[in-house]
C-alpha positions in Angstrom: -15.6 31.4 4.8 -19.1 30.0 3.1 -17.8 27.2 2.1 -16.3 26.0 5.8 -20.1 26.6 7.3 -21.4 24.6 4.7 -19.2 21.8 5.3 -19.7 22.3 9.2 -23.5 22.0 8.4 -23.0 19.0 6.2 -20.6 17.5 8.8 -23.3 18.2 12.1 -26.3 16.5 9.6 -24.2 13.4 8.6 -22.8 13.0 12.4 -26.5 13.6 13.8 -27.8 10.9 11.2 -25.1 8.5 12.2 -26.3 9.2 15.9 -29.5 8.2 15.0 -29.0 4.9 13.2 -26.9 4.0 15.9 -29.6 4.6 18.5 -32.1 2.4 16.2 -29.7 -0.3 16.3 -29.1 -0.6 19.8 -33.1 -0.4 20.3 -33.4 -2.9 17.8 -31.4 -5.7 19.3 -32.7 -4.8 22.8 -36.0 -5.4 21.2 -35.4 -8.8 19.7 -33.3 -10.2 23.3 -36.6 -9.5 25.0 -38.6 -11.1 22.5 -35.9 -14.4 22.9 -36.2 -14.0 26.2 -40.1 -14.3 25.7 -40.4 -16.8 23.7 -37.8 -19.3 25.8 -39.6 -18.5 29.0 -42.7 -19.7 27.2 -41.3 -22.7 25.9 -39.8 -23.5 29.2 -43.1 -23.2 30.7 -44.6 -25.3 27.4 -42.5 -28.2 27.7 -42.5 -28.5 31.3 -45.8 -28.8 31.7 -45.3 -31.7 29.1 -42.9 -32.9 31.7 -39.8 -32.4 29.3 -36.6 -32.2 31.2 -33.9 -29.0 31.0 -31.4 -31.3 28.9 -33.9 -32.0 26.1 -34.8 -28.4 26.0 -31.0 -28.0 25.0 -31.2 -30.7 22.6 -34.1 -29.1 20.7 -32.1 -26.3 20.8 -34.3 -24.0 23.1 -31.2 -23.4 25.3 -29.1 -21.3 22.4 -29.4 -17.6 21.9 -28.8 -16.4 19.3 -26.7 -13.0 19.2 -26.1 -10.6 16.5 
């Protein structure tokens, strides 16, 4: 009887820890799409003031996100 609460305890703490990485994962890849998102809408705004055109944005490769 001990020993199955033990292993119930050390089952709930290794799930809730799993929960948790999980969770830090998916915030940090949210995280990093809006700082993509960021920094292309920047450039966008950068080179068009320069009066660089949509295809060479894609040919300087501002047009590929990169997932993970």
């Amino acid at each position: 009887m001990d020993e199955s609460i033990i292993f119930l305890i050390l089952g709930l703490g290794l799930f809730a820890t799993f929960q948790r990485q999980v969770a830090y994962r998916a915030r940090l890849k949210a995280a990093r799409r809006r700082t993509a998102e960021k920094r292309r809408r920047v450039w966008e705004v950068v080179l068009s003031c320069e009066g660089v055109t949509r295809k060479r944005h894609l040919s300087i490769g501002l047009g590929h996100e990169q997932s993970s």
